[in-house]
C-alpha positions as CSV (number, residue, x, y, z in Angstrom):
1,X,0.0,0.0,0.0
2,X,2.6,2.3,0.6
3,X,4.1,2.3,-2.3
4,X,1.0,3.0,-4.3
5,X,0.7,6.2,-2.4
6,X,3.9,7.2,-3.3
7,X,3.6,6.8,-6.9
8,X,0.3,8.8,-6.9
9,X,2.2,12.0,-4.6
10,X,5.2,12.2,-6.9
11,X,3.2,12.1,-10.2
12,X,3.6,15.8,-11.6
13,X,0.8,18.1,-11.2
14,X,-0.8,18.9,-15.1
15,X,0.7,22.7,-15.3
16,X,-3.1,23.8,-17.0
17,X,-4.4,22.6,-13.3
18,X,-1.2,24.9,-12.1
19,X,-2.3,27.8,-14.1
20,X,-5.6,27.7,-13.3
21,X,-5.2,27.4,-9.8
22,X,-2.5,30.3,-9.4
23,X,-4.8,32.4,-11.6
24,X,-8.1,32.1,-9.3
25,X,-5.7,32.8,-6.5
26,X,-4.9,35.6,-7.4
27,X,-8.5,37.0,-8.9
28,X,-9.7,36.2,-5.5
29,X,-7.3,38.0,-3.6
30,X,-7.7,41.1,-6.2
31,X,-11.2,40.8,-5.9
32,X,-11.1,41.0,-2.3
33,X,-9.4,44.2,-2.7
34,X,-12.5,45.5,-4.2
35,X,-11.2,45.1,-8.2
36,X,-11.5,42.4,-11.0
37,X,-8.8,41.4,-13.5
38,X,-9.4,40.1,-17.2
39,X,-7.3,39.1,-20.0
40,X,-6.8,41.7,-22.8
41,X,-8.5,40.7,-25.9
42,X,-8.0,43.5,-28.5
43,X,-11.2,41.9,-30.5
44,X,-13.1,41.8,-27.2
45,X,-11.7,44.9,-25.8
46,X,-13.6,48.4,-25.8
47,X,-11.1,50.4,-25.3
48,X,-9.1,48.4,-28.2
49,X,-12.3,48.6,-30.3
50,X,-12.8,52.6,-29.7
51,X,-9.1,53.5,-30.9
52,X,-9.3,51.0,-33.4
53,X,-12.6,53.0,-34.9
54,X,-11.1,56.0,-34.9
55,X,-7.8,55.1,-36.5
56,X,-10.2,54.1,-39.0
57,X,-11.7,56.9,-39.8
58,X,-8.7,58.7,-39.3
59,X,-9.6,60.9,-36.1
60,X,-6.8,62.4,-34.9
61,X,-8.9,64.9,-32.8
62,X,-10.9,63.8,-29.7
63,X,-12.8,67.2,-27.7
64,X,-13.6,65.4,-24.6
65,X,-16.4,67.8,-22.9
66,X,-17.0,67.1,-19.2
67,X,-14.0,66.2,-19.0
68,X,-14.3,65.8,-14.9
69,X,-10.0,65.2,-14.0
70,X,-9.1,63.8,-17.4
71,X,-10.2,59.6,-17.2
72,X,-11.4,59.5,-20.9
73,X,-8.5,61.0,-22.1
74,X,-5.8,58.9,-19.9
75,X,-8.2,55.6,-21.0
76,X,-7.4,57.0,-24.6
77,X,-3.6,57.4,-24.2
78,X,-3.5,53.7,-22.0
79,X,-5.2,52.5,-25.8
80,X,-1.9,54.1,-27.9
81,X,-4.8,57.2,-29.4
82,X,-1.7,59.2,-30.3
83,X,-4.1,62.4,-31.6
84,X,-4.9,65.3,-29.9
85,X,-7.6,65.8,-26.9
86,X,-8.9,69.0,-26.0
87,X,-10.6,68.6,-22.7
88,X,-13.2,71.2,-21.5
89,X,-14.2,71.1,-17.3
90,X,-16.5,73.9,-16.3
91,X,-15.7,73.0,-12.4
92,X,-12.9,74.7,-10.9
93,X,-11.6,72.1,-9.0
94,X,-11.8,69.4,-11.1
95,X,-10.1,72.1,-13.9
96,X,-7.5,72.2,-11.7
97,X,-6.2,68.8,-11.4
98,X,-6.9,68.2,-15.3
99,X,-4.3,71.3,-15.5
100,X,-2.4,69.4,-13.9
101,X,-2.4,66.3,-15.3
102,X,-1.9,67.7,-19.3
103,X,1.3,69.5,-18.0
């Protein structure tokens, strides 16, 4: 009997069962922490799909009104959008930090 054991605890562990079990690991301890974590599929993505529109129709100007402290346009550059955004922010504060920010 013993040696049966043996054999069975020094097989090797399938590294798909590794993967798998390291990735929800760490989802759940991200997801803990109040976020959530996917892969990046350009085809699936957004983001991807947004700049991939307008480097199709060759916009190479984005006015981003409301622009609040700037998250659209930083979402934009995180994407590669390498055109120009003009941001508008009526609220002083908020103005301020998207000063800021484009300096």
């Amino acid at each position: 009997m013993a040696k049966r054991t043996e054999n069975v605890m020094k097989r090797p562990i399938d590294n798909d069962i590794k993967k798998t079990t390291l990735a929800s690991v760490i989802k759940r301890v991200i997801r803990r922490a109040g976020f959530e974590v996917h892969r990046y599929i350009p085809g699936r993505s957004e983001t991807a799909r947004f700049v991939t529109m307008l480097a199709t129709h060759r916009v190479d100007l984005v006015l981003d009104v409301g622009a609040n402290v700037g998250w659209f346009g930083k979402l934009l550059r995180e994407a590669d959008f390498a055109g120009k955004i003009v941001s508008f922010e009526p609220l002083a504060a908020a103005r301020e930090v998207l000063l800021e920010i484009s300096e």
